[in-house]
N, C-alpha and C positions, 0 to 999 in steps of 0.2 A: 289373724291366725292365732289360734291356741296353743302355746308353748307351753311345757311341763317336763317335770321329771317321772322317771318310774313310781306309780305307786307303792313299790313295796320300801320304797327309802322313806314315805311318807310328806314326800316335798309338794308343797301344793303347787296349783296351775296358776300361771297368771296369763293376760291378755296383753300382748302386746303387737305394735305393728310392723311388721315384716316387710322390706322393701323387695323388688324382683333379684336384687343383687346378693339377697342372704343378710343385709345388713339392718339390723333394729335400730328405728327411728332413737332419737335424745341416747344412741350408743355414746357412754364416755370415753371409749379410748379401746385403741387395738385387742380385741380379746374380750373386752369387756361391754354387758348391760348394764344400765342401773334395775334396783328391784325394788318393787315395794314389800315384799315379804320379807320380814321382823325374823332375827333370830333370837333364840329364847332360851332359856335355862335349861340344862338337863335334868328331871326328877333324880336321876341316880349318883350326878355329881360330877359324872366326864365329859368331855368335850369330841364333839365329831364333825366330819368334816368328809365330803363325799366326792364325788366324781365320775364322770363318765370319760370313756376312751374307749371306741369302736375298734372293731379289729382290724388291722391295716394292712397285716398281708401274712405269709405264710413261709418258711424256707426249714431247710436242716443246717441252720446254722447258732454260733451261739457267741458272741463275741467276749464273756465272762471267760466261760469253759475252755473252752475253743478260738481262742485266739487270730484271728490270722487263716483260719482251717474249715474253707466253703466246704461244706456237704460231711462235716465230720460230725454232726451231732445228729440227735434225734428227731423227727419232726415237730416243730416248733410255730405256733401262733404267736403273731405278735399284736403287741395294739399302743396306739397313738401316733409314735415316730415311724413314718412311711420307710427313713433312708436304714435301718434297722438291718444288718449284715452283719456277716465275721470279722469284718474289717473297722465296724464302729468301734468309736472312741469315747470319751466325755465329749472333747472337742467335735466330732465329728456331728454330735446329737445336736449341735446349737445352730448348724447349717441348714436345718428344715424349715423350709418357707412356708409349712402347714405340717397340722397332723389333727390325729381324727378324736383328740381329745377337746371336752368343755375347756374355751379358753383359748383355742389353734394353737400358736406359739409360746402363749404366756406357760406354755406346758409342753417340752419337748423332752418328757422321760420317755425311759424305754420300759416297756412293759411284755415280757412273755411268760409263756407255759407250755406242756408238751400238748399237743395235738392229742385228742380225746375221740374215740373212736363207739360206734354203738356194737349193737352185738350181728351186725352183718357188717364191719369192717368198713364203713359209711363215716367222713369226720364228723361231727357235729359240731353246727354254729354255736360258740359262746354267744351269741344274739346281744343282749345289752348288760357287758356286764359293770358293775360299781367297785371302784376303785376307792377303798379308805384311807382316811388320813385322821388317825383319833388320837386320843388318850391312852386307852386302853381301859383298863379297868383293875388293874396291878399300880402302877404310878400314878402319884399326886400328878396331877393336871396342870400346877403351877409350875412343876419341873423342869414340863418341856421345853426345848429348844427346837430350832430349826432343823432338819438335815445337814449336815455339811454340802456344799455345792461338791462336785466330783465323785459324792460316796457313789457307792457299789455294792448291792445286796445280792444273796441269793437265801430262798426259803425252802426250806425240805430238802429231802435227801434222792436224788436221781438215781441210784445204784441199791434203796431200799430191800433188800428182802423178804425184811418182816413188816408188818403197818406200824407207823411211825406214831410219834406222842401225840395225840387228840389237842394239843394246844398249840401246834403247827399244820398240823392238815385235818380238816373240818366237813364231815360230809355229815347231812339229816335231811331227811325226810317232809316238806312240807307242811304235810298232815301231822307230825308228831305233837302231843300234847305232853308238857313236864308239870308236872305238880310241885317240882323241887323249888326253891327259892334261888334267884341269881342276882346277876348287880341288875340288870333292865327286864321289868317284865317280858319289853315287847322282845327282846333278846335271851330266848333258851340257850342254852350253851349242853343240850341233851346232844350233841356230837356224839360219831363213831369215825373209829381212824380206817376204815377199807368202805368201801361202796355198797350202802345198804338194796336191800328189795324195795323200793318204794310202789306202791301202788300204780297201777296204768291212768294218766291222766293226773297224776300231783304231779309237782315238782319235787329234784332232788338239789341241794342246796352245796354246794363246795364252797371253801372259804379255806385261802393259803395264808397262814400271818407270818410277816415278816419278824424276825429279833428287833425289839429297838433300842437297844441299851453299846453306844458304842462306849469305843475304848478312848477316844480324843484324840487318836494321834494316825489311825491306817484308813486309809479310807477306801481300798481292797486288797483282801488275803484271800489266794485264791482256799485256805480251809476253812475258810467264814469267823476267824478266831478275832477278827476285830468288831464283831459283832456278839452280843448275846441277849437272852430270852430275861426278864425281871423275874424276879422271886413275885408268887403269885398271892393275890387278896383272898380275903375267904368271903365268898356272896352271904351275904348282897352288900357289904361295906366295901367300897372303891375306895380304891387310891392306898392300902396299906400295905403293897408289896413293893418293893425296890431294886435298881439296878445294884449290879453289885459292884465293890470297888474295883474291880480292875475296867470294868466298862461304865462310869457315873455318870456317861452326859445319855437323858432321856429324848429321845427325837419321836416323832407321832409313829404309833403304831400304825405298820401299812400291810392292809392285807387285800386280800384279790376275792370277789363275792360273785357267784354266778348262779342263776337258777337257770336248770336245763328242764327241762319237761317230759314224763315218761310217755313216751307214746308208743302204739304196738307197730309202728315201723321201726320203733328203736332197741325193742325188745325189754327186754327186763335192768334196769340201773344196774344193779351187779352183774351183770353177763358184760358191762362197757371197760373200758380196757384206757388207761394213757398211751402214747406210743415211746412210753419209755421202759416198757413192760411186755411181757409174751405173753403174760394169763390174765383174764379180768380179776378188777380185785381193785385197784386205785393206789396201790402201796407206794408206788414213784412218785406221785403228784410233789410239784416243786414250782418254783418259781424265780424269775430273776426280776431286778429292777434297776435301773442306772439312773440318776435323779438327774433330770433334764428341765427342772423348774427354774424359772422365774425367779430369781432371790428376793424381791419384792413384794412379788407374790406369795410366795410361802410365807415371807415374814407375818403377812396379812394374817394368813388363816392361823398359826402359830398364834400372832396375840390376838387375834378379832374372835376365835374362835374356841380353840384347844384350852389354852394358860387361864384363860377366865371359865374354860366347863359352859361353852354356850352349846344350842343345836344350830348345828349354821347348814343343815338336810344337804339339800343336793347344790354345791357350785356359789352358795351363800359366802361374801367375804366379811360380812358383818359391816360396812360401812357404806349401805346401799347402793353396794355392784353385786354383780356377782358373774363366773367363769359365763360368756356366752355359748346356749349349749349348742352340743353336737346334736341333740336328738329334738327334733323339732316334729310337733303333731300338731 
């Protein structure tokens, strides 16, 4: 059987043997394949690091926001951690005996967004989306650290009004072409902050970046103040923006990557709507995360990966394993 990742992460395929059980032959250890695919240098100087996490189920719940409080929030998609309620905890996240990300347990975060809606009020599948774990392209790549175990994010603003800063919530067009200079060719950063027109048959591209500059010492305020956004590079030189002092410890920049597809069952990209919102537009798009990793394993991708500026593509831990995936073709 042919395992691979998405092409558009650019991870290539390999061949390997598939048992009836789901389990790949010479597997090293729970979670994990070995891989013969090389991780390699970044032309632009950062370090990334990818992942995949199916979406696992759907409620109006929100255990950040919403504590405690079933059916108090908005409609919410979740992905990886199945046991995902009002009621999770940190503790709670480490009780799942699977989830639907690369790796099954070696990875039991919680990962949501609101529920996205086409222009006949239909949800639409996030289908396969990619979960990063980089550098960023603002901070030195040697900077980073790990997560703290327990932190707790939220990205974007739920209660938005107006369309929020383009270097937290990320919408473009497929088909767009930038002549501008950036840190990565194959990464335009020609964003717009509300939900462009895209063409019938491109895709439209969302992308939530998480803050990654904590403070060292909260590791959740419910006004996201133990977290902040690095003072930003000027493209195409990486790495020459920095946290600021009151938040110095650099942890991987995590942001949520989705391509949805315009199709004329789905109407027009701006006519689609979040369900955190009454009018299409995209202005609410947000995001939460509860870091339900592996302490191990992150360490891995941190140094095998990030701190040295390698491309470790899709589930790569740089010491020939890599996350066994969820998405198997």
């Amino acid at each position: 059987m042919l395992i691979c990742s998405l092409a558009w992460a650019t991870a290539a395929c390999e061949n390997r043997s598939v048992h009836s059980d789901g389990k790949t032959s010479g597997a090293p250890g729970d979670g994990l394949v070995y891989s013969a695919e090389k991780v390699g240098d970044r032309e632009d100087g950062s370090g990334a690091f990818r992942t995949h996490c199916l979406e696992s189920h759907e409620n109006f719940d929100d255990p950040l926001v919403f504590p405690g409080q079933p059916g108090a929030s908005h409609h919410h998609v979740f992905f990886g951690n199945p046991n995902v309620d009002a009621y999770t905890t940190i503790g709670s996240l480490f009780e799942a005996t699977e989830t639907t990300c690369d790796g099954g347990t070696l990875n039991r975060s919680a990962y949501w967004i609101p529920a996205l809606y086409d222009a006949n009020e239909k949800r639409i599948d996030y289908g396969e989306p990619l979960f990063y774990y980089k550098t960023g392209y603002h901070v030195a790549a040697a900077a980073i650290q790990p997560p703290p175990e327990n932190l707790r994010i939220i990205a974007g603003n739920a209660h938005a009004t107006t369309s929020q800063d383009v270097s937290v919530v990320k919408f473009r067009c497929g088909s767009w072409v930038s002549e501008k200079d950036w840190f990565d060719p194959g990464d335009p950063l020609d964003h717009v902050s509300i939900l462009p027109d895209c063409p019938k048959d491109d895709f439209l591209e969302i992308r939530i970046v998480f803050p990654q500059c904590w403070d060292g010492k909260n590791l959740y305020l419910p006004d996201q103040s133990h977290m902040a956004y690095p003072s930003e590079a000027t493209p195409p030189v990486v790495g020459t923006g920095a946290c600021p002092q009151t938040h110095p410890i650099a942890i991987p920049e995590i942001s949520y990557n989705f391509r949805l597809y315009v199709t004329e069952d789905r109407g027009p990209s701006n006519s689609w709507r979040f369900a955190c919102e009454t009018n299409p537009g995209g202005i609410c798009a947000h995001a939460d995360w509860m870091n339900g990793w592996d302490p191990k394993t992150m360490e891995k991708i941190v140094e095998n990966c990030l701190r040295p500026a390698r491309e470790c593509l899709v589930g790569l831990l740089g010491d020939g394993t890599r996350l066994d995936p969820v998405i198997t073709d």
